[in-house]
C-alpha positions, 0 to 999 in steps of 0.5 A: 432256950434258943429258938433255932431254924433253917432257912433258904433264900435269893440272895439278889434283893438283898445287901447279904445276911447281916442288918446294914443301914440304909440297906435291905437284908435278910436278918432284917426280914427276919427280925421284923417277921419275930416281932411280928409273930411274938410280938417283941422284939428279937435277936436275930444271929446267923451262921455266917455272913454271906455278901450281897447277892450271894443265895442261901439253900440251908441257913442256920440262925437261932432267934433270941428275946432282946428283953429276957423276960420275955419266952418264946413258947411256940411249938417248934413244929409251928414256927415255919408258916408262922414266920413264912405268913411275915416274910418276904417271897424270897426267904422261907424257913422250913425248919425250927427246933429250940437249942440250949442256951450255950448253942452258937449257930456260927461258932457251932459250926463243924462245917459248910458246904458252899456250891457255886453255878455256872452255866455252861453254855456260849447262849445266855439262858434268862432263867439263871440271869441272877442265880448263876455265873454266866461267862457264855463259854462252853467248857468241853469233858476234858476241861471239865476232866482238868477242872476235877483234877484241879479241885482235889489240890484243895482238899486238906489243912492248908493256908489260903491267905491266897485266896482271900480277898483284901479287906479281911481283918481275919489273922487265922487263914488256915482251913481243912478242906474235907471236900472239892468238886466239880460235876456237871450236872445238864449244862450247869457247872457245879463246884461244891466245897465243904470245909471247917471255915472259909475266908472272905470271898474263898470259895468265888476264888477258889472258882474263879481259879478253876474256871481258869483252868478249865479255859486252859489259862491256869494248869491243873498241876500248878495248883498246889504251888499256888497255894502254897505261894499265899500269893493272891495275885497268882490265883485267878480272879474272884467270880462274882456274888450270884452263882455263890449258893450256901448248901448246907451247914452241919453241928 
């Protein structure tokens, strides 16, 4: 059996998820909060691999004995404060459960909904310095109205070589997206989008394309000649890490 949790986090500490050297991640809190708690060493396997910077409301995770003769026994109920009284402040697990051997939390995956801030305002606002993009631009309904209009392109199976960045070694850029939006929600820009898997930095290119539409650089009709031109150069830029939030990640 695997022991499986949920957990949120602020990504602004860390160098992302997964364990680096010489970098301070979240995997590694939680291995080191595992070894604490059961007293041996663990594996410690995430759902995804999200990029420094980049914050988490819904993680998924399972944690494994590295030696397997040795079983983590701890009721599932108990294992969220046990874990929380060894991390950090900026990470906290609120749910645990134990999976079967054959459970995978990133291969598992039916979809992941990732939602990216921005603050909508020409003013900065010091309460969202690290938790959201921050452009000090103030986007007006029909920007907002044309933004709307742009993300349902996205929606559907289609390649988006376009949309991710260089570096990726992934062969496969086909994906289905079950759903695009853009909502307002009292000065802060929300575009969520849920889908099988996403390529690298996607979804901050995805945004950063509707962004440039709501700014009047890109059209809202152009969008899906875009796509379909798996041209890179034709999207708009990539927004940076801090206003990238995973939301939730369903089996």
């Amino acid at each position: 059996m695997k022991l499986f949790i949920r957990l949120m986090y602020d990504g602004t500490a860390y160098s992302g998820f997964q364990s680096q050297k010489n970098s301070r991640t979240v995997q590694e809190k939680l291995n080191e909060a595992a070894k604490l708690l059961f007293g041996f060493d663990c594996d410690v396997t995430g759902c995804s691999r999200t990029d420094a910077g980049v914050h988490a409301l819904d993680f998924c995770a399972v944690i494994s004995p590295k030696n397997p003769s040795d079983i983590i026994s701890m009721e599932a109920g108990r294992v969220p404060a046990a874990l929380n009284f060894h991390l950090p402040e900026d990470v906290s697990v609120f749910y645990a459960d134990y999976r079967d051997d054959d459970f995978h939390p990133r291969y598992s995956v039916k979809r992941k909904t990732y939602e990216y801030y921005i603050v909508n305002s020409t003013v900065r606002n010091p309460l969202w310095a690290k938790r959201a993009y921050m452009p000090r631009r103030f986007l007006d309904t029909q920007a907002l109205a044309a933004m709307k209009k742009a993300a349902a392109c996205f929606i559907g199976k289609h390649d988006f070589a376009g949309f991710m960045s260089a570096g990726s070694s992934v062969a496969e850029t086909v994906r289905t997206v079950y759903s695009c939006d853009v909502r307002d929600e009292r000065g802060l820009i929300v575009i969520s989008i849920s889908a099988d898997g996403f390529l690298y930095n996607m979804v901050r290119i995805i945004s950063g394309t509707l962004f440039a539409v709501g700014c009047g650089r890109i059209s809202a009709d152009s969008i899906p000649g875009i796509i379909d031109s798996l041209d890179r150069s034709r999207a708009a830029e990539t927004l940076p890490p801090q206003g990238l939030y995973l939301a939730s990640v369903e089996y």
